[in-house]
GUKE-205960 format. One record per residue (C-alpha): x, y, z; residue in three letters. Coordinates in pm, 1 decimal, padded with zeros to 6 digits. Layout:
N
u  v  w  nulo
X  Y  Z  ala $
...
end
This chain:
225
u  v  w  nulo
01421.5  -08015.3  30694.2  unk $
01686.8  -08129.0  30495.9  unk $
01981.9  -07871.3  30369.5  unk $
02184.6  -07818.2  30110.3  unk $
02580.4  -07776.5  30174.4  unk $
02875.9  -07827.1  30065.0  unk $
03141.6  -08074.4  30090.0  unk $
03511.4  -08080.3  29998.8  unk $
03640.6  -08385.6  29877.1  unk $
04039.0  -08483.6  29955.6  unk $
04121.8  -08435.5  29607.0  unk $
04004.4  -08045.1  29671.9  unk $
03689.8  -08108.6  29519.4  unk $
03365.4  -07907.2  29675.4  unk $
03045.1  -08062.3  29561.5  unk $
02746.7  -07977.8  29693.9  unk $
02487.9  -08221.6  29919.0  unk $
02174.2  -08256.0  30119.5  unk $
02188.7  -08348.1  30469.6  unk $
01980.4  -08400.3  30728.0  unk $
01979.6  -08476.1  31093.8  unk $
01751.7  -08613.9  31382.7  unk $
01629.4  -08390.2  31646.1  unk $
01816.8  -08558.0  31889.6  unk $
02155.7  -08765.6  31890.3  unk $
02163.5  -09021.3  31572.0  unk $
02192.4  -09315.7  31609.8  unk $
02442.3  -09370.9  31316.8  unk $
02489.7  -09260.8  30991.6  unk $
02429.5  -09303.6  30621.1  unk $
02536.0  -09170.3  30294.0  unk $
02267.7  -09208.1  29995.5  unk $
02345.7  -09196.4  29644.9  unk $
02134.7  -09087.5  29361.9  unk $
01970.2  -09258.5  29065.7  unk $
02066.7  -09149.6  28732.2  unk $
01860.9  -08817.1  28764.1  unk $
02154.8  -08638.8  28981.3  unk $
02076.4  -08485.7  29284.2  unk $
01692.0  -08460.6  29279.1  unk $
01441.5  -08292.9  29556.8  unk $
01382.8  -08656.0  29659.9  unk $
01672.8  -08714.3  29765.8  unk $
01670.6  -08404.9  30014.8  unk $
01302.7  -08603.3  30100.5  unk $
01497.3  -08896.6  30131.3  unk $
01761.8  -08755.2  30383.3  unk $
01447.6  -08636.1  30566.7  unk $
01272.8  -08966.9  30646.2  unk $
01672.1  -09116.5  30771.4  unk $
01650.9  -08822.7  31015.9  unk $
01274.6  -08894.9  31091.7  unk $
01386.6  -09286.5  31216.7  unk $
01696.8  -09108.0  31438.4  unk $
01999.1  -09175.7  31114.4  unk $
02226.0  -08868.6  31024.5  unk $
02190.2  -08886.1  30625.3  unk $
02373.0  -08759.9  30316.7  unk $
02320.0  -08742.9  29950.8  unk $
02616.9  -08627.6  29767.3  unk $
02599.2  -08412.8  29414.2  unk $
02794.6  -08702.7  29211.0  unk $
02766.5  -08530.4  28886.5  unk $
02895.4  -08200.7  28981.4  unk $
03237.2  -08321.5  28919.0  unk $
03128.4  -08294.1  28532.9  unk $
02866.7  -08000.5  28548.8  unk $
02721.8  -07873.2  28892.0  unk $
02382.6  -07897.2  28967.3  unk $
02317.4  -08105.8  28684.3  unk $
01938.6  -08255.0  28762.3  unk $
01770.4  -08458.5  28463.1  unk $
01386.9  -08483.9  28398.8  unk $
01235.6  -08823.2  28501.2  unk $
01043.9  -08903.7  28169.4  unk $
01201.7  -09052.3  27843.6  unk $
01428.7  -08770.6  27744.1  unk $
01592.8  -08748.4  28133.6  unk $
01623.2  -09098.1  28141.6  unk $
01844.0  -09117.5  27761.2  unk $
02060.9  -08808.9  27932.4  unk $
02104.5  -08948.1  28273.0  unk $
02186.4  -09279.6  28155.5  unk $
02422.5  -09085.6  27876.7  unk $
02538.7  -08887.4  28183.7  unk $
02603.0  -09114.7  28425.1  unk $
02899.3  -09265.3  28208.8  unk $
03135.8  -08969.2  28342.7  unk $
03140.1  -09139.3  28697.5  unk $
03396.7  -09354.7  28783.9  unk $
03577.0  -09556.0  29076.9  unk $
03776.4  -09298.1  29166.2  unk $
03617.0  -08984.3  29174.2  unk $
03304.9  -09148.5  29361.3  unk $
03515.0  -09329.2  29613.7  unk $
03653.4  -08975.7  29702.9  unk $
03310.2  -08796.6  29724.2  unk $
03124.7  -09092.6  29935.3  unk $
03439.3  -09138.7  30100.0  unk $
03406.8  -08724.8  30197.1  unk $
03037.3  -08759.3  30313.1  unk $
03136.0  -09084.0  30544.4  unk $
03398.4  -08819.3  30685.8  unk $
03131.2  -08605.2  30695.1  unk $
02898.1  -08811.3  30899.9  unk $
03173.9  -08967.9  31160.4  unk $
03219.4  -08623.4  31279.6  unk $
02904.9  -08717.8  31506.6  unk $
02830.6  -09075.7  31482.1  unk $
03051.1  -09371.6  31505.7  unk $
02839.0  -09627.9  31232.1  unk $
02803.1  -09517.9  30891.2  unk $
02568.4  -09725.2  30607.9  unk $
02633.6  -09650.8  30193.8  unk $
02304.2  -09686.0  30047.6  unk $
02169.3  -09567.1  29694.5  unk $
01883.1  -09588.1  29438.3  unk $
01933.1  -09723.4  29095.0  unk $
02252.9  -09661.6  28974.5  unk $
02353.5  -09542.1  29313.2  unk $
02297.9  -09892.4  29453.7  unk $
02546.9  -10010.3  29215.8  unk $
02798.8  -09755.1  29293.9  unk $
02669.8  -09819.5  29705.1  unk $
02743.4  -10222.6  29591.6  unk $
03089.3  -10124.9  29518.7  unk $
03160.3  -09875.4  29786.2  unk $
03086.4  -10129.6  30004.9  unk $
03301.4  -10336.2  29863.2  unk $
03608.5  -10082.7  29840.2  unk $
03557.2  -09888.3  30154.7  unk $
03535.6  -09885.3  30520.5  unk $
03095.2  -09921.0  30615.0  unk $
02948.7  -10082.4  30882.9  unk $
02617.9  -10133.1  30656.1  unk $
02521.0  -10112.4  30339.1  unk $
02117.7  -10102.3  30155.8  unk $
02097.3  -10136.4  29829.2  unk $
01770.2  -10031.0  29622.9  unk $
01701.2  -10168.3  29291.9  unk $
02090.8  -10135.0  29182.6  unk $
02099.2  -10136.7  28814.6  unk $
02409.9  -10289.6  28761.7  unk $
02473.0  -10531.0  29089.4  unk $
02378.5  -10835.6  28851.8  unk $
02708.8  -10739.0  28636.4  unk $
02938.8  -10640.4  28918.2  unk $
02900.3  -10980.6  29116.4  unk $
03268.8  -10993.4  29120.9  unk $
03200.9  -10734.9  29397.5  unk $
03165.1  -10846.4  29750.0  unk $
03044.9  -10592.8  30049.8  unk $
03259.3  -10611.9  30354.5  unk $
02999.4  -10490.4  30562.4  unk $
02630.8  -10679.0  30628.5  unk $
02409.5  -10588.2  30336.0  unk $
02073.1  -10590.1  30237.2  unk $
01892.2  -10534.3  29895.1  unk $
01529.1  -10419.1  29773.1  unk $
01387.0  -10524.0  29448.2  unk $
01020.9  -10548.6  29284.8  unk $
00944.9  -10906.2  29115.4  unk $
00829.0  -10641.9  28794.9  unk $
01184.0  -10457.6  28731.1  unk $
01196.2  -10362.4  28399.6  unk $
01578.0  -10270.4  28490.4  unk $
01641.7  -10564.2  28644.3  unk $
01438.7  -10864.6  28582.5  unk $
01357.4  -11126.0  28842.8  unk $
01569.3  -11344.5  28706.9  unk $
01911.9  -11174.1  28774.3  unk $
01721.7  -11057.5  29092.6  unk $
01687.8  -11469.1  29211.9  unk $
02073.6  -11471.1  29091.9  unk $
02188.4  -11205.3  29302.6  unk $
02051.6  -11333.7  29594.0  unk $
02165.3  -11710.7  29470.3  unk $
02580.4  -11548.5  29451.5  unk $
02517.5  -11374.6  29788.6  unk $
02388.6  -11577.9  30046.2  unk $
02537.8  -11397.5  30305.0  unk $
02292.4  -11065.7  30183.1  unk $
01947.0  -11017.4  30298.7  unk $
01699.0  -10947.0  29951.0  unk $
01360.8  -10847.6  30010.3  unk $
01179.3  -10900.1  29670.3  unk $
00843.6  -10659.5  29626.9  unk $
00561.1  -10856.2  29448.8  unk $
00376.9  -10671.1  29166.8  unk $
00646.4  -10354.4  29247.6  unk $
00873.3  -10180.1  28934.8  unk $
01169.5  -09997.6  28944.2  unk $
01215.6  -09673.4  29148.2  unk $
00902.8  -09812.1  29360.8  unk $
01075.8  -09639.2  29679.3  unk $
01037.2  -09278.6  29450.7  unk $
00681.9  -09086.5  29446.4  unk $
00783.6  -08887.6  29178.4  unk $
00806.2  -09144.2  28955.3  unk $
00565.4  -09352.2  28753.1  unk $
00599.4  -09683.3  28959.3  unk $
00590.8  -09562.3  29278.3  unk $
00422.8  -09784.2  29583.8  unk $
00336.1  -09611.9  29871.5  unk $
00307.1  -09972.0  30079.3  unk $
00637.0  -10124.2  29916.4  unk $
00840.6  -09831.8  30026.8  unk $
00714.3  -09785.6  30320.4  unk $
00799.4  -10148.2  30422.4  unk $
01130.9  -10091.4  30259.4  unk $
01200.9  -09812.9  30462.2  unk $
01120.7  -10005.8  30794.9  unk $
01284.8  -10297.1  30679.6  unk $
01595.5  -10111.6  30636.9  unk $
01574.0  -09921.6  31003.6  unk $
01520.1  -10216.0  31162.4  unk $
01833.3  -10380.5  30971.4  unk $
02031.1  -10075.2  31063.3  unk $
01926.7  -10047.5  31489.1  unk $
02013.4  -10369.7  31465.2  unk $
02392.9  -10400.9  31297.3  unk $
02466.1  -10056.1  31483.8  unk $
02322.1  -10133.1  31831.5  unk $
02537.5  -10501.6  31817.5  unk $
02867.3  -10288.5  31726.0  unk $
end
């Protein structure tokens, strides 16, 4: 089961995390960043299912630099705050606190991925542009279509549904178009946050395969390294 701890940043910054860890030895690692809802229960399931498939996972607290603990509701009032919220992130302060949980995680494994959800995929996009990962998934990232100025420096993959209200298929086709060198798996009839039962547009099947596709794309980059 996935626990909650806490991390100290280089800065001298302790935020909290959940983290979770296979039975036996992992097989790498990965650090997961959350959606604009903060540091949800999901992501502690989320952690879970990495250690389930042999990965050492992390979710990091990124808004408890501006308020600890901060968690926002997922219907239309949680999504206006979170989105409000998430504007007190930047660069900097992230790159510290992923940069932490990668510490973290290399402790015990010598492969790390950066991975996220929504917003988190965005600031995953641009961690693995600006730091040192042997992987990187990204899941619906809200903002990857603006930030294609960004390049990872690590073997990447993407998830999207063909129905994103967030991110319509359109910038999805020209993501993929400006980064050949990325694999994008495109989810037919899927929304956004389809990887999330606890939200509206979940799809059991979608995220599922997601899950496996991104596994496989891991045992594969880490067992060649």
């Amino acid at each position: 089961m996935a626990q909650r701890i806490s991390v100290t940043a280089r800065d001298g910054h302790a935020f909290s995390a959940w983290t979770a860890a296979p039975d036996d030895d992992a097989k790498g690692g990965i650090v997961l960043l959350q959606a604009i809802y903060g540091l949800t229960s999901h992501l502690g399931d989320v952690c879970d299912g990495f250690a389930g498939d042999g990965y050492a996972a992390i979710a990091p607290a990124l808004y408890d630099r501006t308020e600890p603990d901060r968690v926002f509701s997922y219907d239309q009032a949680g999504v206006a705050a979170g989105t409000a919220f998430r504007e007190n992130l930047n660069e900097a302060t992230v790159s510290l606190d992923v940069s932490a949980c990668a510490y973290y995680l290399r402790r015990s494994v010598r492969n790390v991925a950066i991975s996220g959800f929504c917003t988190g995929g965005s600031w995953a996009w641009i961690c693995a542009d600006a730091l040192d990962f042997d992987a990187a998934v990204i899941f619906y990232g809200s903002d990857v279509f603006r930030l294609l100025d960004r390049k990872p420096r690590c073997p990447t993959i993407l998830h999207y549904g063909d129905s994103d209200h967030v991110v319509p298929i359109d910038q999805v086709t020209e993501i993929g178009a400006m980064n050949p060198q990325c694999g994008l798996y495109v989810y037919p009839g899927c929304g956004h946050a389809f990887f999330n039962p606890e939200q509206a547009h979940y799809d059991a099947a979608a995220a599922a395969l997601a899950q496996r596709r991104t596994v496989e794309f891991l045992d594969c980059r880490f067992a060649a390294s």
